[in-house]
DSSP file (Angstrom, degrees, kcal/mol; ACC not computed):
  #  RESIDUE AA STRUCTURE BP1 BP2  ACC     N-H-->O    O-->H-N    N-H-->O    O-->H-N    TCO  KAPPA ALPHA  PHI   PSI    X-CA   Y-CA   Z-CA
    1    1 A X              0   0    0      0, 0.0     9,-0.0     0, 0.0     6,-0.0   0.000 360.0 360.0 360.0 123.7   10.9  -17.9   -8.4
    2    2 A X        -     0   0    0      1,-0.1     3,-0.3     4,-0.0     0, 0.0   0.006 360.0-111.8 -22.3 128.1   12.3  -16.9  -12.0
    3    3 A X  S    S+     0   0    0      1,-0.3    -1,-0.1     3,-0.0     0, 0.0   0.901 123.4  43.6 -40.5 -44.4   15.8  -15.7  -12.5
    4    4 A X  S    S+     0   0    0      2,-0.1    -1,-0.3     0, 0.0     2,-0.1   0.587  83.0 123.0-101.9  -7.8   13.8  -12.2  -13.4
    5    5 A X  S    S-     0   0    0     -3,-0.3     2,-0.1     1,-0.1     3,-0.0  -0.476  70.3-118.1 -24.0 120.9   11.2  -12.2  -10.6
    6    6 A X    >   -     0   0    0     -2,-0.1     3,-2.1     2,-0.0    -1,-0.1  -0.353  23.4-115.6 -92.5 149.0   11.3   -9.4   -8.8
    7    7 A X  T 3  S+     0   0    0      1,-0.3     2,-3.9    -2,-0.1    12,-0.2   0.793 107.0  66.2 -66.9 -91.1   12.2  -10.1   -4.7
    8    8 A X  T 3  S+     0   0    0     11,-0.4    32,-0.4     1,-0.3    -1,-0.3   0.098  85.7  63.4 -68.9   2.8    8.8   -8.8   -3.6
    9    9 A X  S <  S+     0   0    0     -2,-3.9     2,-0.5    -3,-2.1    -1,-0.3  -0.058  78.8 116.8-122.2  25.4    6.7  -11.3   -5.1
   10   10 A X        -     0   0    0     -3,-0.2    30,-0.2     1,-0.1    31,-0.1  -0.809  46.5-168.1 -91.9 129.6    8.2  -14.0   -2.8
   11   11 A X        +     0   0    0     -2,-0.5     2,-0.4    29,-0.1    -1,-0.1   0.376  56.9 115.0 -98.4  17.4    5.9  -15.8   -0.3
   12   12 A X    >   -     0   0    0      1,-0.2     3,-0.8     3,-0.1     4,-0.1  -0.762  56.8-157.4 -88.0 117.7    9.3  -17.4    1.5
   13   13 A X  G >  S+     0   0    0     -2,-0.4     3,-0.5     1,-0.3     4,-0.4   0.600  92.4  67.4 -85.3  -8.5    9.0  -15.6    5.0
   14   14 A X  G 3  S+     0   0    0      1,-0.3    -1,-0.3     2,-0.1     4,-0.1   0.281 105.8  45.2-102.5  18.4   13.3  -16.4    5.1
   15   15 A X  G <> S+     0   0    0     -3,-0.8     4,-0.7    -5,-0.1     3,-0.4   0.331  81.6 100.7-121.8 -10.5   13.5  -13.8    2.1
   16   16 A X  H X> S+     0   0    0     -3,-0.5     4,-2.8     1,-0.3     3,-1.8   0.971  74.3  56.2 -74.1 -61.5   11.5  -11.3    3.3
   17   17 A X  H 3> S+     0   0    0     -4,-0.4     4,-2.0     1,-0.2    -1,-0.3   0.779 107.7  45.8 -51.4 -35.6   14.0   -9.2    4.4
   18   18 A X  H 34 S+     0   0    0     -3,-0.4    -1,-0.2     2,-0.2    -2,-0.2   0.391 111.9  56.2 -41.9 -30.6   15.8   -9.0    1.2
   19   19 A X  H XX S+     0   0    0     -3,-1.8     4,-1.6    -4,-0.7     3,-0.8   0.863  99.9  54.3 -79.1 -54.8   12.4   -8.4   -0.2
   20   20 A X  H 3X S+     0   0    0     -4,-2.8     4,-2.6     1,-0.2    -2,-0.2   0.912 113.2  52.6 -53.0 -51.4   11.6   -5.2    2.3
   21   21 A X  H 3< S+     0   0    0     -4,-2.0     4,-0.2    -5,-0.3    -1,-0.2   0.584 103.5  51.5 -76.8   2.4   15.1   -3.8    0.7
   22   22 A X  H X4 S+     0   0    0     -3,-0.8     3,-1.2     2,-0.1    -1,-0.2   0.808 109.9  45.8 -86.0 -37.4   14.2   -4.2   -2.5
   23   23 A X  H >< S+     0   0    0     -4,-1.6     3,-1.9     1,-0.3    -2,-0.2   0.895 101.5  72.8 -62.8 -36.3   10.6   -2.2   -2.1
   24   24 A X  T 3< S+     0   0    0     -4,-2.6    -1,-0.3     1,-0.3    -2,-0.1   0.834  98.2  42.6 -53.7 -36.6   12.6    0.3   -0.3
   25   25 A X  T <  S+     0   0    0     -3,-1.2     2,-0.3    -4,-0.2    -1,-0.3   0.083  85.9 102.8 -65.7  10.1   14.2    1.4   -3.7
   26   26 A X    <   +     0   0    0     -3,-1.9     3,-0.1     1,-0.1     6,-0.0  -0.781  37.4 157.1-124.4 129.7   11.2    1.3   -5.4
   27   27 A X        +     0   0    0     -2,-0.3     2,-0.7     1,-0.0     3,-0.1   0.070  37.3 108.9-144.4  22.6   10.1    5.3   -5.7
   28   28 A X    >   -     0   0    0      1,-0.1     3,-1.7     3,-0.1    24,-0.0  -0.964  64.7-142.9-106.9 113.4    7.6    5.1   -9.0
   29   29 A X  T >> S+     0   0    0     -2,-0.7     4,-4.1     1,-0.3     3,-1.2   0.787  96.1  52.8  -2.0 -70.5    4.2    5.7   -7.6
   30   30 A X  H 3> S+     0   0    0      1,-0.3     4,-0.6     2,-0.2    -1,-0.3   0.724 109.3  45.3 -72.9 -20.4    2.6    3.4   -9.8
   31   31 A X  H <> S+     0   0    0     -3,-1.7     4,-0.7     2,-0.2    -1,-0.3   0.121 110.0  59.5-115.4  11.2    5.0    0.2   -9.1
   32   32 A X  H <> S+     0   0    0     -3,-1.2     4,-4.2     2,-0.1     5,-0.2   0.720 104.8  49.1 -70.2 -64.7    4.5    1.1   -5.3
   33   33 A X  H  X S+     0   0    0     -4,-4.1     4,-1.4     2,-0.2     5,-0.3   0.935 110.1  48.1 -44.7 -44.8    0.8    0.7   -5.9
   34   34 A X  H >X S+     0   0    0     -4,-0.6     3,-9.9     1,-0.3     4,-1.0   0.864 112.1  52.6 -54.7 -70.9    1.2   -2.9   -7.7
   35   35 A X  H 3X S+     0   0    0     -4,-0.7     4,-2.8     1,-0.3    -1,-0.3   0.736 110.9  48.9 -15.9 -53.9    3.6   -4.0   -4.7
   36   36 A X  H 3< S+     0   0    0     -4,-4.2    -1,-0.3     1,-0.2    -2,-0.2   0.590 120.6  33.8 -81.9   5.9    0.9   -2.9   -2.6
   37   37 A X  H << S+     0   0    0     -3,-9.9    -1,-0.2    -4,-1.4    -2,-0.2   0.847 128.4  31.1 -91.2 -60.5   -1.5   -4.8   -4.4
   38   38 A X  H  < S+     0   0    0     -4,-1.0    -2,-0.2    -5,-0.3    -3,-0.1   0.609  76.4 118.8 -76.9 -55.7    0.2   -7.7   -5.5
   39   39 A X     <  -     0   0    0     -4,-2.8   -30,-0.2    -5,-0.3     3,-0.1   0.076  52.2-149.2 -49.8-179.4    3.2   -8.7   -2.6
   40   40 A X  S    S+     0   0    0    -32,-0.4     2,-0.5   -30,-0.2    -1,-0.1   0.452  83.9  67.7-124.5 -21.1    2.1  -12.5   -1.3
   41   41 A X  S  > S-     0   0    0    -33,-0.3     4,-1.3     1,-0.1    -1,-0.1  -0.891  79.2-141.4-102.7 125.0    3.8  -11.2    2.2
   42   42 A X  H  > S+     0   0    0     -2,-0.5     4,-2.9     2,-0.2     3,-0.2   0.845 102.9  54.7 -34.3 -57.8    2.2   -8.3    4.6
   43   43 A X  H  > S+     0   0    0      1,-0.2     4,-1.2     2,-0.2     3,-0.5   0.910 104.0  58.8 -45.9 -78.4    5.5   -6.7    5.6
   44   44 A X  H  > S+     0   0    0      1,-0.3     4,-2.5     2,-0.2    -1,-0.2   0.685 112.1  37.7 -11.3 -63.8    6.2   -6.4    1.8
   45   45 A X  H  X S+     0   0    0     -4,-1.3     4,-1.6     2,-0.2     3,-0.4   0.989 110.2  58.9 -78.2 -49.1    3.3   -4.3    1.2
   46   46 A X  H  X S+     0   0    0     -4,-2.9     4,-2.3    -3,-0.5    -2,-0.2   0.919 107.6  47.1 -23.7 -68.0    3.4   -2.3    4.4
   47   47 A X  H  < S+     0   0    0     -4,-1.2    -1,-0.2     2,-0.3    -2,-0.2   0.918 109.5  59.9 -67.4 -50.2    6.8   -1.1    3.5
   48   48 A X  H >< S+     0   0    0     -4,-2.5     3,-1.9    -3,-0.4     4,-0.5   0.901 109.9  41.7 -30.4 -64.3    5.1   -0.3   -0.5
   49   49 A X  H >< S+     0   0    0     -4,-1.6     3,-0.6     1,-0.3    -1,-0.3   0.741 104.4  67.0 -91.6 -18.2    2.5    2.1    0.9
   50   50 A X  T 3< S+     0   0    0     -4,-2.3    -1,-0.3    -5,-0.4    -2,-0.2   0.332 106.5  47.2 -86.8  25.8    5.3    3.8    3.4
   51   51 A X  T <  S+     0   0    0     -3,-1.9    -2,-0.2    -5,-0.1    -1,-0.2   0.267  86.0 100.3 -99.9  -2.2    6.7    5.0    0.3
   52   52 A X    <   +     0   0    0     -3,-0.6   -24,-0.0    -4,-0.5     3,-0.0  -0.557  36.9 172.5 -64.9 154.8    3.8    6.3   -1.5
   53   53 A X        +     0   0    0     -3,-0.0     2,-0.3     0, 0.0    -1,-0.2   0.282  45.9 110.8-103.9 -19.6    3.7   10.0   -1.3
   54   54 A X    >>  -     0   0    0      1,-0.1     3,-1.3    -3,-0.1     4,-0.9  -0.425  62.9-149.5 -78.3 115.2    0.9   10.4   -3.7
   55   55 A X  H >> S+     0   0    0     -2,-0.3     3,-2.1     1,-0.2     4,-0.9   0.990  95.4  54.4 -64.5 -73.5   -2.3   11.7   -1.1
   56   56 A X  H 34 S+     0   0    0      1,-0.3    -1,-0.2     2,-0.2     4,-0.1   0.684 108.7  48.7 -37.6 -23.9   -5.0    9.8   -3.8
   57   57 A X  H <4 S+     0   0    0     -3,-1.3     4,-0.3     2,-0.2    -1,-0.3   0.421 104.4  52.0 -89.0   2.5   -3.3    6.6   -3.5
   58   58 A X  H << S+     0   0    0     -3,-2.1     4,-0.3    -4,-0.9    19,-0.2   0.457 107.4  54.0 -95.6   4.0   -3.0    6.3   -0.1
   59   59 A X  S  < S+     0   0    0     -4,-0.9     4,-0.2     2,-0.2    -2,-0.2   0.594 115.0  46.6-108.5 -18.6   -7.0    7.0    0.3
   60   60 A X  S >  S+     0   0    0      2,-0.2     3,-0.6    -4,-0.1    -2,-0.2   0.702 112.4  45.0 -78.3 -44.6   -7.1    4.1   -2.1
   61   61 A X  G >  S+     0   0    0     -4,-0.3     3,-2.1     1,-0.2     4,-0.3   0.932 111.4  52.2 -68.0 -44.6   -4.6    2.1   -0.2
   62   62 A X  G 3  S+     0   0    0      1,-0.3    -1,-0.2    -4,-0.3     8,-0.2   0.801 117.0  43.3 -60.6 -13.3   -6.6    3.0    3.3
   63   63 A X  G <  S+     0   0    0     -3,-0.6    -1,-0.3    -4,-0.2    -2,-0.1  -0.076  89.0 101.2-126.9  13.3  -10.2    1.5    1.2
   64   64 A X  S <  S-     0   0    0     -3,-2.1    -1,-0.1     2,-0.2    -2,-0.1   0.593  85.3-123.4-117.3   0.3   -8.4   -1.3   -0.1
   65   65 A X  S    S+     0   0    0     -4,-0.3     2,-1.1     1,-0.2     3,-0.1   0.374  73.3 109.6  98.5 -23.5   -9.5   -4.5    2.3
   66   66 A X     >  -     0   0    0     -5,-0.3     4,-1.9     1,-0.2     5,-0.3  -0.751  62.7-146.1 -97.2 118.5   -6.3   -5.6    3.4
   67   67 A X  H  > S+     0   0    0     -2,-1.1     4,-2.4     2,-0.2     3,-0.3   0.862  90.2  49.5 -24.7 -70.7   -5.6   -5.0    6.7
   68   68 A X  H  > S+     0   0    0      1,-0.3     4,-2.5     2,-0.2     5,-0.3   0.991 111.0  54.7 -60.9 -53.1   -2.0   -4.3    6.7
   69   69 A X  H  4 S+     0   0    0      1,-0.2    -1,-0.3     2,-0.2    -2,-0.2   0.781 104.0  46.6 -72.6 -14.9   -2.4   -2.1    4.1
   70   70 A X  H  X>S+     0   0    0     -4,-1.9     4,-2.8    -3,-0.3     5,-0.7   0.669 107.2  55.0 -66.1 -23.2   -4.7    0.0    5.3
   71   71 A X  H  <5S+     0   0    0     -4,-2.4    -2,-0.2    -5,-0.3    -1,-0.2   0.751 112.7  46.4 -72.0 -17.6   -3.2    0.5    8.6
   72   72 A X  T  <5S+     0   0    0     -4,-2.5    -1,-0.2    -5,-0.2    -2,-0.2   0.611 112.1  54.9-106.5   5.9    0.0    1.5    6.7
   73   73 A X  T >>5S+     0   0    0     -5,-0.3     4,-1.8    -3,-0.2     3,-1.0   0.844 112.6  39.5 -73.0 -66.3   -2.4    3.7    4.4
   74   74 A X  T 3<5S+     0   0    0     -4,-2.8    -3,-0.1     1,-0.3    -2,-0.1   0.881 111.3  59.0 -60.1 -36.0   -3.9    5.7    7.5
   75   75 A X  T 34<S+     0   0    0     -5,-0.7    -1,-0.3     1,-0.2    -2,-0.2   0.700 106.5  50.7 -71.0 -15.6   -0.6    5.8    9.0
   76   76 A X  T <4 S+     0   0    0     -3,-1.0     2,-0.3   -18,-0.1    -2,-0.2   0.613  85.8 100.2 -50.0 -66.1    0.4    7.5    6.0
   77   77 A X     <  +     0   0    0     -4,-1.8    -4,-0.0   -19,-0.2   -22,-0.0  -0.416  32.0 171.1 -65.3 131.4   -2.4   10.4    5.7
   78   78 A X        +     0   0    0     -2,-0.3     2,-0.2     5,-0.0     5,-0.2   0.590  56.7  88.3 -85.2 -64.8   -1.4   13.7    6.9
   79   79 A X     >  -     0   0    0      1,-0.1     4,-1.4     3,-0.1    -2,-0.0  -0.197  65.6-154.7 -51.2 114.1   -4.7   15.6    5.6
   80   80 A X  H  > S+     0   0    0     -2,-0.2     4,-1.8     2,-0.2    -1,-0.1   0.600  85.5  63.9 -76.8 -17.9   -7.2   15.3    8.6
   81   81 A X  H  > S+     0   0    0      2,-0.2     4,-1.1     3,-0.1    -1,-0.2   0.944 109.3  44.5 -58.5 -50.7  -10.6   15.7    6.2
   82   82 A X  H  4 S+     0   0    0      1,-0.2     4,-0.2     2,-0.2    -2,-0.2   0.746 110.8  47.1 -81.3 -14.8   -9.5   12.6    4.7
   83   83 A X  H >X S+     0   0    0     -4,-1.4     4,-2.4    -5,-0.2     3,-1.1   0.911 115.2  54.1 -82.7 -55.4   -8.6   10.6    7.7
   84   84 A X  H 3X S+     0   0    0     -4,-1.8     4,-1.6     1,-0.2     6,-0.3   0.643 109.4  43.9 -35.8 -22.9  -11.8   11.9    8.9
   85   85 A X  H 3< S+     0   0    0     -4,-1.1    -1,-0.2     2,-0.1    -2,-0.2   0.451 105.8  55.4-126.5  21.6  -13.7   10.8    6.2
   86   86 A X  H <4 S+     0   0    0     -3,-1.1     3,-0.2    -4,-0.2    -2,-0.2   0.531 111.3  50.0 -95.0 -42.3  -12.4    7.5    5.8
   87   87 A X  H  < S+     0   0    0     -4,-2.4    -2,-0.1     1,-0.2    -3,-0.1   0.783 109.5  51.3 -77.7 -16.0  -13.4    7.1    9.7
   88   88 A X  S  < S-     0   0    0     -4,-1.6    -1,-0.2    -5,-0.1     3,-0.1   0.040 109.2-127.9 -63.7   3.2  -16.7    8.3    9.0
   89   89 A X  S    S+     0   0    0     -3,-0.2     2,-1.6     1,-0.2     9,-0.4   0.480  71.7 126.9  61.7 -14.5  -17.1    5.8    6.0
   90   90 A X        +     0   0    0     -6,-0.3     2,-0.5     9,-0.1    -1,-0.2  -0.507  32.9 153.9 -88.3  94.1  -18.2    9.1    3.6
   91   91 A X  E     -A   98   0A   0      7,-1.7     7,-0.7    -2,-1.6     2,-0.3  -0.916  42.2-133.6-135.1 120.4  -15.8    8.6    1.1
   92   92 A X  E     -A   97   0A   0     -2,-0.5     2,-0.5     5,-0.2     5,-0.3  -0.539  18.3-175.6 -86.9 133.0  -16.3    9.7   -2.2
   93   93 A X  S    S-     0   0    0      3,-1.4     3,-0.1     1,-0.4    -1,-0.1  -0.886  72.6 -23.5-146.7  80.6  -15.6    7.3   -5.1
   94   94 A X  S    S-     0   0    0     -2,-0.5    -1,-0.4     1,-0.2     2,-0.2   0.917 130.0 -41.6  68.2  66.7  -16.0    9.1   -8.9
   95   95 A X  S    S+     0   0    0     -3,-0.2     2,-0.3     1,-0.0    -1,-0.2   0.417 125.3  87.4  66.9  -2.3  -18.1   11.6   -7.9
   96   96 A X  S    S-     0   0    0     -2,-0.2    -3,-1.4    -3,-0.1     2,-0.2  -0.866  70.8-112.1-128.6 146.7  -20.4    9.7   -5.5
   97   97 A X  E     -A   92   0A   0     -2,-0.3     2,-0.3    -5,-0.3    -5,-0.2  -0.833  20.8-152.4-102.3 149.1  -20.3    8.8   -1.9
   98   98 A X  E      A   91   0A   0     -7,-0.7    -7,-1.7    -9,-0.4     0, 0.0  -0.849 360.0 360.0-119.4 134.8  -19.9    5.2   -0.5
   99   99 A X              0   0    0     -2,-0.3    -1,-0.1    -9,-0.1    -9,-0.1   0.147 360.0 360.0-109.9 360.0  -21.2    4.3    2.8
């Protein structure tokens, strides 16, 4: 890793923690999302999406393929339509529904 490489993007499991405190500080929405996109370690992104607040990225997060992050997506939702209709698969995507 680069002198300027941010501690989440490390795949060194002996870093990780140091990595987890960094994400923890991380309260912009939008550089939550990358983490949660992005990190090369699970924990890392688990800890990203249990700082979103934002209710549209965490239905994004729950949809997203990655295991861990959807489990820390769903673990997340408070609105019970959308946790319903994420477990129902009818989730609407632009205007349209995906099954």
């Amino acid at each position: 890793m680069g002198l300027f490489t941010p501690k989440w993007k490390t795949n060194d499991r002996s870093k990780q923690i140091k990595a987890v405190e960094a994400v923890r500080k991380v309260t912009n929405e939008k550089e939550l999302r990358r983490i949660a996109l992005e990190a090369p370690l699970p924990d890392v992104r688990m800890i990203a999406v249990y700082q979103m607040k934002n209710p549209a990225q965490l239905r994004e997060m729950a949809l997203s393929g990655d295991k861990y992050v959807s489990w820390a997506a769903i673990d997340n939702i408070t609105d019970q339509n959308t946790l319903k209709e994420i477990a129902c698969g009818n989730v609407v995507h632009a205007g349209r529904v995906v099954e």
